[in-house]
VEXDREN-2710 file (C-alpha; in Angstrom, 1 decimal):
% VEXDREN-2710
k/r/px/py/pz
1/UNK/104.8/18.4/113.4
2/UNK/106.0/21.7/114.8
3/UNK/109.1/21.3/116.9
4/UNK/108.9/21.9/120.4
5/UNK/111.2/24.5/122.0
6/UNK/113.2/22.4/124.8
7/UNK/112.5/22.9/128.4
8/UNK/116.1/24.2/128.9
9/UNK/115.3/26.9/126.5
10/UNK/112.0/28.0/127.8
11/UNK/113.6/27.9/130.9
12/UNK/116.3/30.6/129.9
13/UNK/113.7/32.5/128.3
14/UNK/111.4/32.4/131.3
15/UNK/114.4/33.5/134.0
16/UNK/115.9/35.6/131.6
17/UNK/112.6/37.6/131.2
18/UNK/112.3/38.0/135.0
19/UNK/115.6/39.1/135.2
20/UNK/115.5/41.6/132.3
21/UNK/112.3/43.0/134.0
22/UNK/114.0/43.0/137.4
23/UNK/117.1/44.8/136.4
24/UNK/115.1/47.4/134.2
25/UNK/113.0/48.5/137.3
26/UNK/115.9/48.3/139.1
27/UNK/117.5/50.9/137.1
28/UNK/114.3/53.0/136.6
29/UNK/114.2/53.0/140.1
30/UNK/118.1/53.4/141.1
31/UNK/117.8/56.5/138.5
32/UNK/115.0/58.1/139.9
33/UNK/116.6/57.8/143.5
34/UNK/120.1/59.5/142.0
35/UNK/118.1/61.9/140.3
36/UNK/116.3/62.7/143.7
37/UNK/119.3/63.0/145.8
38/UNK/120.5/65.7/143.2
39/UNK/117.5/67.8/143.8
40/UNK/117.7/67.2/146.7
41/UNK/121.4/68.5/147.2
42/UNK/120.5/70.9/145.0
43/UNK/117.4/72.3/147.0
44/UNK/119.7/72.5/150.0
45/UNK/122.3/74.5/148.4
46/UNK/119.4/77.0/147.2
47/UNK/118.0/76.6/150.7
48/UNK/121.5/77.6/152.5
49/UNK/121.7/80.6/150.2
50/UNK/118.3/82.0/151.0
51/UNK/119.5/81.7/154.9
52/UNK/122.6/83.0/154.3
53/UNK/120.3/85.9/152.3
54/UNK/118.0/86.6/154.9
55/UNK/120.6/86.6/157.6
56/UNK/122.6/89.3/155.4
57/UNK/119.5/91.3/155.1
58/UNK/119.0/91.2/159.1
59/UNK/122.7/92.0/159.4
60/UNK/123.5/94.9/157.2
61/UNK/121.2/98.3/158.8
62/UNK/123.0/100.7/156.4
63/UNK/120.5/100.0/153.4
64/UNK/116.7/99.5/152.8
65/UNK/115.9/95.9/152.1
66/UNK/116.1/96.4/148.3
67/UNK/119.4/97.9/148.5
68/UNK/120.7/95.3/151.1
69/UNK/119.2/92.5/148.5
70/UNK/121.1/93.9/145.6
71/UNK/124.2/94.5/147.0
72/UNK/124.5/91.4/148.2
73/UNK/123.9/89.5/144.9
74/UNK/126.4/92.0/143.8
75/UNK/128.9/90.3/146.3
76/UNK/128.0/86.7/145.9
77/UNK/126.8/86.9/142.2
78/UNK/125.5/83.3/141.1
79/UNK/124.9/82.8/137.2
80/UNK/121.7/82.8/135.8
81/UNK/120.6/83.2/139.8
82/UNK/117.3/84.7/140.1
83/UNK/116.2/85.9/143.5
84/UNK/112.5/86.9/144.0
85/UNK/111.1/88.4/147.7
86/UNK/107.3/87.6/148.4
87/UNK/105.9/88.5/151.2
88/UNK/103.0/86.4/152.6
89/UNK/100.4/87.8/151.2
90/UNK/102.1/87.2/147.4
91/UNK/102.6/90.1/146.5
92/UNK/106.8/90.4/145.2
93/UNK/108.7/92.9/146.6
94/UNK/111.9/92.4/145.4
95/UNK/112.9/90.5/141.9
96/UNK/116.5/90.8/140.8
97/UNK/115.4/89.5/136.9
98/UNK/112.6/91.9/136.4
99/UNK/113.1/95.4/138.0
100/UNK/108.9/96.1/137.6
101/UNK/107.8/93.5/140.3
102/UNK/105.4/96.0/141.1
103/UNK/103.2/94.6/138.2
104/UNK/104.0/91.3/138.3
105/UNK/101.3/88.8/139.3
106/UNK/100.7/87.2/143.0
107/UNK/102.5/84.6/143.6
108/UNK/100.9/82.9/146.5
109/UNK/99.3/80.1/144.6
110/UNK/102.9/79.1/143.6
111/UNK/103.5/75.7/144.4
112/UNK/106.8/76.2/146.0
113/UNK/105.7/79.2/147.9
114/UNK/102.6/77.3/149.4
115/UNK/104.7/74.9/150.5
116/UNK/107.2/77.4/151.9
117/UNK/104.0/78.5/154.0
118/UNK/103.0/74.9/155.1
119/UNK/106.5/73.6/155.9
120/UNK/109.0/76.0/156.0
121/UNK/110.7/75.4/152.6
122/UNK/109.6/74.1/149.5
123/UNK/110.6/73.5/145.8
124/UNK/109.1/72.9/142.5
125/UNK/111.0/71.0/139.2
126/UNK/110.8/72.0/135.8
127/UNK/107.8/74.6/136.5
128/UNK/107.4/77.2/134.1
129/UNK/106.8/80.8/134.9
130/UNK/104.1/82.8/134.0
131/UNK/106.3/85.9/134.6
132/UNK/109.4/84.7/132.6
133/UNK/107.8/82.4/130.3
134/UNK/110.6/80.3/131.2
135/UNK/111.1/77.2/133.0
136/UNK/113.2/77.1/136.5
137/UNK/114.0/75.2/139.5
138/UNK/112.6/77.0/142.6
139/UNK/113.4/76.6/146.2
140/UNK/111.3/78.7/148.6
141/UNK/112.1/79.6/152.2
142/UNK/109.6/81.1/154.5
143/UNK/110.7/83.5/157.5
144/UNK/107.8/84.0/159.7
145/UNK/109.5/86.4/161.8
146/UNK/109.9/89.2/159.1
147/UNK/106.3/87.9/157.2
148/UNK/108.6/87.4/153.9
149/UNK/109.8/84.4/151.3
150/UNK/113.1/84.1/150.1
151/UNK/112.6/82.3/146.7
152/UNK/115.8/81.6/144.6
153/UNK/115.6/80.3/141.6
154/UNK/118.2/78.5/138.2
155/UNK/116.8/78.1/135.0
156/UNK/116.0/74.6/133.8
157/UNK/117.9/74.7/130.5
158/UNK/119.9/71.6/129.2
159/UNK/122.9/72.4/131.5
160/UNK/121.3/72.4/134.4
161/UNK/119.1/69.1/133.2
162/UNK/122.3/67.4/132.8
163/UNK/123.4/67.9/135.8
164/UNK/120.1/66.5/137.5
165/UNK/120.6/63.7/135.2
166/UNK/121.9/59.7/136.8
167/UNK/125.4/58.8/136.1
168/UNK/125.6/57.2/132.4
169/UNK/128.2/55.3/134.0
170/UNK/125.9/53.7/136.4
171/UNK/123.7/52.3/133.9
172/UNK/126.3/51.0/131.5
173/UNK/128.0/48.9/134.4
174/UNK/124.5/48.0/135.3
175/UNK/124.2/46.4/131.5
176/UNK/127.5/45.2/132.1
177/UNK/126.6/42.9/134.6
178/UNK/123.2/42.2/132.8
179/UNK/124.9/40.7/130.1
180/UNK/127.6/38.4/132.4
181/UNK/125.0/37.0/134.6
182/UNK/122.7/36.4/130.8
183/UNK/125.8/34.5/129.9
184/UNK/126.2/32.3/133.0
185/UNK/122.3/31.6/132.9
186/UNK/122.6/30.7/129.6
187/UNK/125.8/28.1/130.1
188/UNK/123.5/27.0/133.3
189/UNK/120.5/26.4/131.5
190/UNK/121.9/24.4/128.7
191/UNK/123.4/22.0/130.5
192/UNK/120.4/21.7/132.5
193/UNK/118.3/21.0/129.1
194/UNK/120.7/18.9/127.3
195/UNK/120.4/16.5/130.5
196/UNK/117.0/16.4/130.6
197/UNK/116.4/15.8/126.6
198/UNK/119.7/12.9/127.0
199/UNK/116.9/11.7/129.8
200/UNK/114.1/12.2/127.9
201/UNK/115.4/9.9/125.2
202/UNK/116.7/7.6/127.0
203/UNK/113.4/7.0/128.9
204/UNK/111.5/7.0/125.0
205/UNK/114.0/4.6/124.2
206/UNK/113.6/2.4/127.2
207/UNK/110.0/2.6/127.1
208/UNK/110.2/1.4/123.6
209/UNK/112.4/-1.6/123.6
210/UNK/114.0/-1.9/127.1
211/UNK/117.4/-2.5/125.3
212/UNK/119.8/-0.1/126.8
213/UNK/123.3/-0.2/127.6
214/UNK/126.1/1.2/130.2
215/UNK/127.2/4.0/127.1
216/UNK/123.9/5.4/127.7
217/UNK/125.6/6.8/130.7
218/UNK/128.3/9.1/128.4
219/UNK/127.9/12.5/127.8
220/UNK/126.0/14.1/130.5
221/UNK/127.8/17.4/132.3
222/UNK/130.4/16.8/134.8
223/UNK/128.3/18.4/137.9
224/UNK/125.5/17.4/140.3
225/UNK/123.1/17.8/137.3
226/UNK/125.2/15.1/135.2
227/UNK/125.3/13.2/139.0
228/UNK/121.7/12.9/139.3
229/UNK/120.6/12.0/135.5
230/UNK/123.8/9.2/135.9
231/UNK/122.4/7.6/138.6
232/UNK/119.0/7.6/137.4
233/UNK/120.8/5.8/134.5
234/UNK/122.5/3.7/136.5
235/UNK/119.5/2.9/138.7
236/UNK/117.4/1.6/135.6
237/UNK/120.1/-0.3/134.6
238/UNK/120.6/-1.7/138.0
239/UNK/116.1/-2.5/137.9
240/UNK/116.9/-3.8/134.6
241/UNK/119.2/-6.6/135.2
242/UNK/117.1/-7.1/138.3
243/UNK/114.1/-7.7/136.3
244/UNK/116.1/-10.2/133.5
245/UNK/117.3/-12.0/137.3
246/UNK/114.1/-12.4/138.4
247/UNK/112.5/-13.3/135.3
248/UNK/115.1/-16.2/135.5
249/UNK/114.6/-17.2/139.0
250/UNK/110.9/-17.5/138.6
251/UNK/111.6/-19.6/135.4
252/UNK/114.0/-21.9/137.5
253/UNK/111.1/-21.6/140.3
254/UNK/108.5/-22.6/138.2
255/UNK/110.5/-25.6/136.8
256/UNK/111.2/-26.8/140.2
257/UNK/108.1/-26.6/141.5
258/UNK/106.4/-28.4/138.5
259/UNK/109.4/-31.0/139.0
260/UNK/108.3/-31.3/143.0
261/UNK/105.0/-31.7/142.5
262/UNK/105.1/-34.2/139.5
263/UNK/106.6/-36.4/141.3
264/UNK/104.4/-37.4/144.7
265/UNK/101.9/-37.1/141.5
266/UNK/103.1/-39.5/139.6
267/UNK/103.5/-41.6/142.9
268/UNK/100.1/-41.5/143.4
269/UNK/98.8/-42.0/139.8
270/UNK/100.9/-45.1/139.6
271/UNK/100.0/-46.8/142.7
272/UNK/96.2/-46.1/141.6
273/UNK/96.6/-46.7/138.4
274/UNK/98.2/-50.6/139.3
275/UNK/94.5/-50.9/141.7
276/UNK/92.6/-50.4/139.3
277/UNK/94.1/-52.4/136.8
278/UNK/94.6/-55.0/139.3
279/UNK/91.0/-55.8/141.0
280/UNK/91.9/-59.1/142.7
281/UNK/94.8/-57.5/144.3
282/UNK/94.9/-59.1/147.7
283/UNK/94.0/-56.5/150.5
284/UNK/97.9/-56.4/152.0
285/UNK/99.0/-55.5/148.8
286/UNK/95.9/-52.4/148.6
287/UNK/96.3/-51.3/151.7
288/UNK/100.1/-50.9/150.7
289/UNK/99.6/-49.8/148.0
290/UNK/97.1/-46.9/149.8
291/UNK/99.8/-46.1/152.2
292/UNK/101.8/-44.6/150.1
293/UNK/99.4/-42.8/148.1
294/UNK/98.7/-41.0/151.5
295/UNK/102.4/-40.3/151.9
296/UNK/102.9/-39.0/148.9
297/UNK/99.5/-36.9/149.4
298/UNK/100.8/-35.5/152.3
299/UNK/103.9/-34.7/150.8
300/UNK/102.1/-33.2/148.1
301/UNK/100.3/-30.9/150.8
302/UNK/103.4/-30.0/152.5
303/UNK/104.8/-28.6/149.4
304/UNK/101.5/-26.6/148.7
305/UNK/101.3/-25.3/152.1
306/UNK/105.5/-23.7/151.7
307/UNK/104.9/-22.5/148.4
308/UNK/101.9/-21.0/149.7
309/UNK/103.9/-19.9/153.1
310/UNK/106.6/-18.4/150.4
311/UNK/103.9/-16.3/148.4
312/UNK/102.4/-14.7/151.3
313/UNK/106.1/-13.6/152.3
314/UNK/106.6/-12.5/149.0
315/UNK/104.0/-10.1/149.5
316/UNK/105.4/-8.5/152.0
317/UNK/104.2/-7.7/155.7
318/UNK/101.6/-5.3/154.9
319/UNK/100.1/-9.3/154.2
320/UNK/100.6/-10.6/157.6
321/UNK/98.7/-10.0/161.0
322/UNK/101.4/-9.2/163.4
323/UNK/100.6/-9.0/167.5
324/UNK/102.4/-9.8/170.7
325/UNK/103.5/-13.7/170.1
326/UNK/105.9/-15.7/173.4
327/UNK/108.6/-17.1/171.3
328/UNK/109.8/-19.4/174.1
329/UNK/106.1/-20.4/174.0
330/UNK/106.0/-21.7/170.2
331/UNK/109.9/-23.3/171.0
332/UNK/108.2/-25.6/173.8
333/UNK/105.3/-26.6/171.3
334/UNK/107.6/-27.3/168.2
335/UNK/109.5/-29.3/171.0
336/UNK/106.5/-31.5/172.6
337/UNK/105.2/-32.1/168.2
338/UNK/108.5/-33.0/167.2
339/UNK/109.4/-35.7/170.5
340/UNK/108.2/-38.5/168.6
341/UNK/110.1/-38.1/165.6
342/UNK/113.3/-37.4/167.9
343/UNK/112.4/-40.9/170.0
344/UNK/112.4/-42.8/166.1
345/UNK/116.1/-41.1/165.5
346/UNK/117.0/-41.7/168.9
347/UNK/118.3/-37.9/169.4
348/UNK/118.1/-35.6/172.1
349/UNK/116.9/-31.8/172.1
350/UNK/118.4/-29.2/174.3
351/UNK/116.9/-25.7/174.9
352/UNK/118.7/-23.2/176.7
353/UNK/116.2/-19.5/176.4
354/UNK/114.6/-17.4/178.8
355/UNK/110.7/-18.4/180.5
356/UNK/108.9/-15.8/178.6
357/UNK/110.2/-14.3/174.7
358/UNK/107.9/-11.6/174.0
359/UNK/108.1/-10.5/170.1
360/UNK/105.6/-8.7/168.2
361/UNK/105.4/-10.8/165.0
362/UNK/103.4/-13.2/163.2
363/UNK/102.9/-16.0/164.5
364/UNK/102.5/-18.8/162.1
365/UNK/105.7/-17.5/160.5
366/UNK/107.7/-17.5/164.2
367/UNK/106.6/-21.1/164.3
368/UNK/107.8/-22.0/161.0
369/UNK/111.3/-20.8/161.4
370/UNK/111.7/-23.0/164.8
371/UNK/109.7/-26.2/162.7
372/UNK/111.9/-26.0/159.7
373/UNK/115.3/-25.8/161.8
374/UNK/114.1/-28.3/163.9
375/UNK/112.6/-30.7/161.2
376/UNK/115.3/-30.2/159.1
377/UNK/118.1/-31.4/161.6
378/UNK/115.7/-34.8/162.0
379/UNK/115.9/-35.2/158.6
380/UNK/119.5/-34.8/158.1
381/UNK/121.7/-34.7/161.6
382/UNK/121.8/-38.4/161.7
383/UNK/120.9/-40.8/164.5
384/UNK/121.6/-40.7/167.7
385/UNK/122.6/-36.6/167.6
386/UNK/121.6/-34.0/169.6
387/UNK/120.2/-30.7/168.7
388/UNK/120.7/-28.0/170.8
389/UNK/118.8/-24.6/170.8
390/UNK/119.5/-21.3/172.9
391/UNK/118.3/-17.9/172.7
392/UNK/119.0/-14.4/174.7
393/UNK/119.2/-11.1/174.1
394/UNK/121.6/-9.5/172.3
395/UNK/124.6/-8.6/174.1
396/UNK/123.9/-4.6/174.1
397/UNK/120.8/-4.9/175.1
398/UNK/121.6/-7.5/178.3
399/UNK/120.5/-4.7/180.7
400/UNK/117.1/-4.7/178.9
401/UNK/116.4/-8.6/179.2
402/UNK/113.6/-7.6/181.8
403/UNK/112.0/-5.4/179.1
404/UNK/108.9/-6.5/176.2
405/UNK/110.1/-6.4/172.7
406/UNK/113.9/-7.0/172.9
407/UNK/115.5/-7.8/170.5
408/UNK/117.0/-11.7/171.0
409/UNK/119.8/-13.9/169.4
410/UNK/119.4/-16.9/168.2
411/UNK/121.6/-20.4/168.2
412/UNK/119.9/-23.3/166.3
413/UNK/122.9/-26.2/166.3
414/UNK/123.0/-29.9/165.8
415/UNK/126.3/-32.2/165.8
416/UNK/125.5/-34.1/163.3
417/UNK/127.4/-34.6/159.7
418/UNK/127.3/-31.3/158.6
419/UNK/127.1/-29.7/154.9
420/UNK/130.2/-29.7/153.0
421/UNK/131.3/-26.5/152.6
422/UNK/130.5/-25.6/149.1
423/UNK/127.2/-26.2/149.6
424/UNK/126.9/-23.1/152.5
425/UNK/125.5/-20.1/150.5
426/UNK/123.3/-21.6/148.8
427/UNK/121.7/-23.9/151.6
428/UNK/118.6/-21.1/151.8
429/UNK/118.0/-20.8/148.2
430/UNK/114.3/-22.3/147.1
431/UNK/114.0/-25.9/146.0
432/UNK/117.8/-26.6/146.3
433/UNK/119.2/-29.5/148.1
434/UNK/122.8/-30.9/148.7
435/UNK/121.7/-34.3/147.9
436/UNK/118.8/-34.6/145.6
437/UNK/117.9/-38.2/146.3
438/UNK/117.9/-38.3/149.3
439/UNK/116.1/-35.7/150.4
440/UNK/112.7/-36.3/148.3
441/UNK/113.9/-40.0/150.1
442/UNK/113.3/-37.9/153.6
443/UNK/109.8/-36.3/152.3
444/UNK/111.7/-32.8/152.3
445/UNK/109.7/-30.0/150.2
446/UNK/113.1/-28.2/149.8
447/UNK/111.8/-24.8/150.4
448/UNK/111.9/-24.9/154.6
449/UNK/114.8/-23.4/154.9
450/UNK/114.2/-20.6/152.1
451/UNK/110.8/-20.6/154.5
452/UNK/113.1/-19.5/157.5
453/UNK/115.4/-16.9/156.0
454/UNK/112.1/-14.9/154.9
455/UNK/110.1/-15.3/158.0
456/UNK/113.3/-14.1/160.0
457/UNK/113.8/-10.9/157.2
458/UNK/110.0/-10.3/157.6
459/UNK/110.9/-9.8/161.4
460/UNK/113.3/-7.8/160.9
461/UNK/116.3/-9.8/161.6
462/UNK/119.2/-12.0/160.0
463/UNK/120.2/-15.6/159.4
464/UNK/123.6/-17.1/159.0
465/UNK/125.0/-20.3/158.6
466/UNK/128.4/-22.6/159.0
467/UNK/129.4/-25.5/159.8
468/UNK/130.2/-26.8/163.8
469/UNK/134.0/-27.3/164.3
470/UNK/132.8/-30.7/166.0
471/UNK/130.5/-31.1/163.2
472/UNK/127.1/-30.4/162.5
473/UNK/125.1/-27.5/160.9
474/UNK/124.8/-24.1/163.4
475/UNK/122.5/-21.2/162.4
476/UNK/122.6/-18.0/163.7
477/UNK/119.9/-15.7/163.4
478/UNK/118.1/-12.5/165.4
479/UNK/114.6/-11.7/165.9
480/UNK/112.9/-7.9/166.7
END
């Protein structure tokens, strides 16, 4: 198999082309530009002599015009100069090379001298002349006045080709630089690729056994490029151990749950079991016997109905129907259902919240957080308590309390015997209970409270809680 080239080199290659290719039309271009402005400066020096000419010839009276031409160049002799006159028409009358410009050719189709008429001046580069069989720069000037062109001229020979000629200089600095910037591209670009081929394996490896370790994190470049490849490192590693958690909690979960539901099973394939077995069981004893079956049946369909409550949450909110739900509403219901069960346990419940608790949530899972807390301190406050329950909203937002969708705090307290402390953090964790015995004694699923912290997450709020100086179990928690 043929070995690809690594992306780090095609990138290189693929910048480093552009960038040869911009720099090389840069210099083309930066050379044709100096070369320009030398003709250009040139043309203007040729031009200023012509003036300088013409004004000579206007000046000096004591001479025709071919005398007043040559003794002039005489004067201001220029070498290798060559100074033709043409008047409008073409026709040359004057040439300081060749002394029989009465033969030579018209010269109005030359391209410097049709400029000259058009625009005032012109010049031609490298032309060759049919008179002199020899190439020259021209530079035409056109004097309307006196119907003539002044036409100077310097042979294009190697010297004066040099001179037209960019700085060498120019382009050796320009290669210079070329080569610096190739370097720190190249230094660039390899780090770049041997982060992204450290990545590349270590995502082949991952994908082939999962079994990666905290020195996969050596090696990369010490800049953002090494930053970002680290912590996408670190952020697999960080899914990775999440994954090996959860794969343990679910174990634990599934244990737990198969523990909770075999025993109001077992409960109820025993007491059936001893019916059937038994058909001249007296009715007292049946009906007993029934009883309990029912119990444990509805235990059985409490615990369904969390786990069930606990997979929807698990799901997440895009699950749940959420709408405009009275809080204190729900509170006054889980109150009225639960007075019964208070009168057997001969305790007392207090609520302190506002007439009206508007929050936009779901409202099976509002009620379940109230039911829980509240069920939860009948089970385990002790007779003859009192649980008390107040709600408001937070203290920033007091001067909102007329306002929908506030954001309220939450105090859910009994004073009954508490939790020993240990216990605390882990009083919301699934299927776990302080005392095992008797709690399935009490009918608890030992998922309410896991129940609560979720519902109040999936409304955007937190749950806390500690024990009551006075004693007794207080949780404090936020709705949104």
């Amino acid at each position: 198999m043929r070995k690809r080239i690594s992306i780090g080199t095609r990138l290189y290659l693929s910048v480093l082309s552009l960038f040869i290719l911009f720099a090389v039309a840069f210099i083309i271009f930066q050379q044709y530009r100096e070369k320009q402005y030398k003709i250009e400066t040139l043309n203007i020096k040729l031009q200023d002599f012509n003036n300088t000419l013409h004004d000579a010839l206007l000046a000096d009276s004591t001479h025709d015009g071919e005398g007043k031409t040559t003794d002039y160049l005489a004067r201001h002799a220029i070498r290798d100069l060559r100074v033709t006159i043409i008047r409008k028409d073409g026709r040359v009358i004057f040439d300081n090379v060749r002394k029989d410009y009465a033969k030579m050719g018209n010269h109005a189709g030359r391209p410097e001298v049709v400029k000259a008429l058009k625009d005032g001046n012109g010049s031609a580069v490298d032309r060759n002349s049919p008179t002199m069989k020899q190439d020259y720069f021209y530079s035409a000037t056109y004097y309307p006045s006196q119907g003539y062109i002044i036409r100077s001229a310097l042979p294009y020979n190697v010297d004066l080709a040099k001179s037209l000629q960019a700085d060498q200089h120019y382009i050796w600095f320009a290669i210079g630089i070329m080569l610096l910037l190739t370097i720190i591209l190249y230094r660039f670009t390899s780090r770049l690729g041997k982060n992204i081929t450290r990545l590349n394996d270590f995502a082949q490896r991952a994908g082939h056994d999962g079994k990666l370790e905290t020195d996969e994190l050596m090696g990369f470049s010490d800049d953002e490029l090494g930053d970002t490849a680290e912590r996408i490192i670190k952020l697999y590693l960080k899914l990775q151990k999440t994954q090996k958690e959860q794969d343990v909690l679910k174990r634990q979960l599934t244990q737990n749950a198969a523990h909770e539901l075999k025993t109001p099973v077992a409960s109820i394939q025993g007491y059936l079991e001893t019916i059937l077995e038994n058909p001249n069981v007296d009715d007292a004893t049946r009906n007993q016997f029934l009883n309990r079956c029912y119990a444990q049946s509805k235990r059985l369909t409490s615990l369904l109905n969390d786990m069930s409550t606990l997979n929807r949450l698990d799901d997440g909110a895009g699950m749940m129907t959420f709408e405009d739900v009275d809080v204190a509403d729900i509170i006054r219901t889980v109150e009225r259902e639960s007075q019964f069960a208070l009168e057997q346990k001969e305790m007392t419940m207090e609520c302190d919240i506002p007439e009206h608790i508007i929050i936009h949530g779901n409202r099976g899972l509002l009620y379940s957080i109230f039911r829980n807390l509240t069920d939860n301190a009948i089970a385990y406050a002790g007779k003859g308590t009192k649980i008390m329950l107040k709600g408001e909203p937070p203290r920033s937002s007091l001067k909102r309390r007329e306002k929908e969708h506030s954001d309220y705090e939450f105090t859910f307290s009994d004073n009954g015997i508490g939790v020993p402390p240990e216990h605390l953090p882990r009083l919301f964790e699934r299927f776990y209970r302080v005392d095992k015995g008797r709690s399935r004694k009490m009918g608890g699923t030992g998922l309410g409270l896991a129940i609560v912290k979720n519902a109040v997450r999936m409304h955007g709020g937190t749950i806390t809680v500690k024990n009551n100086p006075g004693g007794g179990l207080r949780f404090d928690f936020t709705l949104k």
